[in-house]
N, C-alpha and C positions, 0 to 999 in steps of 0.2 A: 622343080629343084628346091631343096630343101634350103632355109634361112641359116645363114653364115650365124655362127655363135658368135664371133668376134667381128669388127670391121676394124684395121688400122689404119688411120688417117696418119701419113707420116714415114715413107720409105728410107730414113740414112739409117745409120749402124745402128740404133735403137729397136727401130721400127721392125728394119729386117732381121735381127738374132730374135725380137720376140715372136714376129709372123713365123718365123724357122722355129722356134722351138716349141710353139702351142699347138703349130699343125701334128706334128712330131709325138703329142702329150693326148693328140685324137681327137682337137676343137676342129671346126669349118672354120677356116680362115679367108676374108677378102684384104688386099691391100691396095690401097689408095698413093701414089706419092706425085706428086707435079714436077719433078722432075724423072730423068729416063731410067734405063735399067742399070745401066754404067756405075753412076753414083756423084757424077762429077762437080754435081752440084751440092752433093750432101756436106753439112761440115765436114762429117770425119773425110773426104776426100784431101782435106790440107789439115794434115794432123803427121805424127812420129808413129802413131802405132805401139805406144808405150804402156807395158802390163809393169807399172815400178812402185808397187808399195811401199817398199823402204827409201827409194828418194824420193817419193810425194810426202813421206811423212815429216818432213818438216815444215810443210805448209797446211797439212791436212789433222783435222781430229783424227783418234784412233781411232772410231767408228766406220769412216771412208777407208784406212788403212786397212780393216779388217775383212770390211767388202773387195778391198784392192785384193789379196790374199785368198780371198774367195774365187773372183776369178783369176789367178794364176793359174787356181786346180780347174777351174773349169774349163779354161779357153783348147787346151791340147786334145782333151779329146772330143771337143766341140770342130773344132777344125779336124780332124780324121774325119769326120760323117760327112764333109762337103764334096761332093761330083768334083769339084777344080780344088790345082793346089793352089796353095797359099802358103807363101815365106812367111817361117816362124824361126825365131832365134831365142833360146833362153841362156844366152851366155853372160849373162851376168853383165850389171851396170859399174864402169869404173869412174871416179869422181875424181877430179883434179883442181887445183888450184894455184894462184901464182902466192909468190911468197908473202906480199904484200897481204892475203887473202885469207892468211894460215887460222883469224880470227872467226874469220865466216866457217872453215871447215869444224874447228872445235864448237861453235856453237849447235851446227848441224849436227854432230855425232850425239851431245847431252840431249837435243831437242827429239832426234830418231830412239836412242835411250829410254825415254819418256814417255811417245809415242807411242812405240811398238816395243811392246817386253819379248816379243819375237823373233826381232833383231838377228841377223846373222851378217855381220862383216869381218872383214881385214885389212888389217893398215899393210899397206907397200911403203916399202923406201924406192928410191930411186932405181936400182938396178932391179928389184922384182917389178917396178911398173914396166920397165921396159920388157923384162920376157914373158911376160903376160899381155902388152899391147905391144908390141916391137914397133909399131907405124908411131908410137909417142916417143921413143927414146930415151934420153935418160933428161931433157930439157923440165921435167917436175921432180921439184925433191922426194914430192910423197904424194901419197892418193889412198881413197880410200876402195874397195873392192865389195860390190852387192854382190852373192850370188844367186842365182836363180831367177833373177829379172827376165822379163820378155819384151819382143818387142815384134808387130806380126802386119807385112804390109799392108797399108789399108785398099790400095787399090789393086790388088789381086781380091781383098775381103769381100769388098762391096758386090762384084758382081757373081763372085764362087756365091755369095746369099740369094743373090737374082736367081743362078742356073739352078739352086737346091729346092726355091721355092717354085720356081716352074717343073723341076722334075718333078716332086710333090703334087701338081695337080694344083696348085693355090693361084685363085684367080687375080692376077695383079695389075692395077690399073695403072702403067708409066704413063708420066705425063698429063696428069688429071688431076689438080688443084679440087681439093672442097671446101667450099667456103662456111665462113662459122654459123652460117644460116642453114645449112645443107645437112640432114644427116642419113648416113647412106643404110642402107635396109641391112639391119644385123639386131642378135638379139642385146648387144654390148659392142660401143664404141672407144676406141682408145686413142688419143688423141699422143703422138710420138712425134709434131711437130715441130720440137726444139723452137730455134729461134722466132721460127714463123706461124707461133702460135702466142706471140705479144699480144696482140688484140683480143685475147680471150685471157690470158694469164696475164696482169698489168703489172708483175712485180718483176717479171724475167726483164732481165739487161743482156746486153751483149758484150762480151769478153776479145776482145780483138789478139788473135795471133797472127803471126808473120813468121813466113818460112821460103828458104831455099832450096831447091835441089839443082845438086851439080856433078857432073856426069867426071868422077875421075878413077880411071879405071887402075890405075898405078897406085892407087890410093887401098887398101884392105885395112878394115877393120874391125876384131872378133870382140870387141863386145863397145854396148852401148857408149859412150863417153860422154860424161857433164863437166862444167867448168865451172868452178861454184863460186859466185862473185855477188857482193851486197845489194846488186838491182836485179838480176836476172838468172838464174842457170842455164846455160845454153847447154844445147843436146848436138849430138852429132851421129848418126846410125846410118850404117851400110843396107842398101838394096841392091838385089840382082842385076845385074848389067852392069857393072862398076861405079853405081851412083853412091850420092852420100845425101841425107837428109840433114838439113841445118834450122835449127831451131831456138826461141825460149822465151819471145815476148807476149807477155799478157798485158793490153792495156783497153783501162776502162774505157770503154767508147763502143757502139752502135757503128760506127763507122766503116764500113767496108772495102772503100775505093782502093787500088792499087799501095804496093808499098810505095813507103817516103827515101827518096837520097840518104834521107837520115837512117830509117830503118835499114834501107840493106846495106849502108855500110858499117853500121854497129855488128848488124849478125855478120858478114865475112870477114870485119876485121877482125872479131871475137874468135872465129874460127879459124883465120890464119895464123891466130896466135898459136891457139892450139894445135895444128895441124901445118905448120910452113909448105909442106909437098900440094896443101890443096893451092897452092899459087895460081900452077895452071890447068885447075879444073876447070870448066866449061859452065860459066852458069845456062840450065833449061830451063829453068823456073823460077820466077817470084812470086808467090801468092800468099794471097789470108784467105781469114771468114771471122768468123767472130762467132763463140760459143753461147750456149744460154747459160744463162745463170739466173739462182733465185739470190736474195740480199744475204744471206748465208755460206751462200758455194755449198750448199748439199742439195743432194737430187731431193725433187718432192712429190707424192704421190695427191690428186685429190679424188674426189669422185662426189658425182652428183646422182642421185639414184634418180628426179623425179626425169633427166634427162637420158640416164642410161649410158654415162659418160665417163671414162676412169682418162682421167692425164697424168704422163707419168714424163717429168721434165729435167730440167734444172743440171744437169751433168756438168754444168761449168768445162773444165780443160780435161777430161776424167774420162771421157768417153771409155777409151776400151779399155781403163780401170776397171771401169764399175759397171760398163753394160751388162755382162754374164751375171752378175750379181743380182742387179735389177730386175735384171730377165727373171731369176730362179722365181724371187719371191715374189713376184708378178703373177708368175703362174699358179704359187700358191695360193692365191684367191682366188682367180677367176671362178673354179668351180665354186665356191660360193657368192659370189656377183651371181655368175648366171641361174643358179639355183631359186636365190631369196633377192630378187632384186633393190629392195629398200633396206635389202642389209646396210649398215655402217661399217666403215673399214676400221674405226676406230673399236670395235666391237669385239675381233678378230682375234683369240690369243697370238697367232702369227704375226701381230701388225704392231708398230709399223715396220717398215723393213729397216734392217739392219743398220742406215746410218739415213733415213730418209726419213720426210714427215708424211704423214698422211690426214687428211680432210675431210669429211663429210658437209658437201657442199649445196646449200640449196638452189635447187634450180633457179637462175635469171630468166 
């Protein structure tokens, strides 16, 4: 049997779109991940599933923005090619705020302005929020309106990636941990990690999220909603079977343990507000994880040529922002990785990518 071109050490949403799309592009692909084919332990497994370029841009450079944008276009018909479906919504993200709040929304609109010259919004008053989201009524005077936003559930994703790369013939190893001593027989290793590649990248922190789902079937609602408020913007998005996904904290900390009393009653009071009918939703879920992050919040690319090793990390809250993204220009080196192996990525007219840094690292 002939030597794998690539090994990916590292099965969540990263690992799997780039294992899916390099076999796709005609490399020998092996995948490596310690947990199963499901997903349920990968971050993106406790995520929103959010493709939202124009309301990340008020916390993101425009360079993340632009990769955010990049995959919108990509993810639609990246998902057509999968064996399983997968809920995809691009009905546009609506923003709301209490009156008290009206400050935070005109700052957001200058800072998106600035961000992205791209920009496409519309202000609602009060009665167009309501017949644009009817499940909000007419309780916000105004709001603002994304269109084209997405948002695509992640745990139909994870394993329609499993069924595509097993249809594909790609050898994949669930449940097989490698350790940073181990490196598994390919001609180029990619280390897709995330958080659980600290010990070899000593700068990734952990970003702690916290999220709800609650199962309210009486509950419909066509497009994304945010609450735009000085400490957090909470999210709120529909999934199949009449659930609702609730979201919006980021806090620094490593931490992983269960949510706090504290936590989920900030997120369902935040959401009651917004939302009175989710009264009596049915909470099924509380969970986190905690995202990697570089001291930056931009993804970063390194490589070590004397070890034969490309890591490609750091996605902070951004995941299926910016994975399509990553993925693209990822692929556009390998074939020269695998060609000239003491290439430098910094070398590359293509490099670095789009809003990433890239490294040429000498072997430890």
């Amino acid at each position: 049997m002939m030597k794998p071109d690539i090994a990916i050490v590292g099965g969540g949403l990263l690992g799997r779109l780039l294992a899916w799309r390099a076999v796709l592009s005609g490399l020998r692909v092996v995948l490596f991940d310690a947990n199963d084919r499901l997903g349920n332990e990968a971050t993106a497994w406790v995520a929103g599933g959010m493709v939202t370029p124009q309301a990340e841009a008020v916390d993101a450079e425009p360079e993340l923005v632009a990769m955010g944008r990049r995959s919108l276009q990509l993810w639609p018909g990246w998902l057509r090619q999968l064996p399983s479906p997968v809920h995809y919504s691009d009905s546009g993200t609506l923003l709301v705020w209490q009156r008290t709040d009206a400050a935070e929304a005109r700052r957001f609109e200058t800072v998106l302005r600035t961000r992205d010259p791209h920009a496409r919004y519309e202000h609602l008053n009060a009665e167009q929020l309501a017949g644009k989201e009817p499940a909000l009524g007419t309780r916000f005077r105004e709001g603002l309106y994304l269109p084209g936003e997405a948002h695509i559930d992640n745990r139909q994703l994870l394993p329609a990636l499993a069924d595509a790369l097993e249809a594909l013939g790609v050898e994949c190893h669930w449940n097989r941990r490698v350790e940073d001593s181990e490196r598994p027989e390919a001609s180029l290793v990619i280390d897709c990690r995330g958080k659980n590649a600290k010990s070899r990248w000593k700068e990734l922190r952990g970003v702690r999220g916290e999220l709800v789902r609650l199962h309210a079937p009486d509950v419909e609602l066509r497009h994304m909603i945010r609450l735009l408020h000085p400490r957090y913007q909470l999210y709120l998005i529909s999934r199949p079977g009449g659930n609702v996904v609730v979201g919006a904290t980021s806090i620094e900390t490593d931490d992983c343990s269960p949510v706090s009393v504290r936590g989920a009653l900030e997120l369902l009071s935040a959401a009651y507000a917004v939302l009175p009918e989710l009264a009596e939703a049915r909470i099924l879920e509380l969970d986190c994880d905690c995202r990697p992050a570089l001291p930056d919040n931009r993804p970063g690319v390194r490589y070590s040529p004397n070890a034969r090793l490309l890591e490609v990390n750091g996605l902070y809250r951004h995941g299926f922002l910016l994975s399509p993204a990553v993925v693209e220009e990822v692929l556009t080196i390998l074939p020269e990785l695998l060609r000239s192996p003491a290439s430098g990525l910094s070398e590359s007219p293509r490099w670095p990518l789009l809003g990433a840094r890239a490294e040429v690292l000498a072997c430890r």
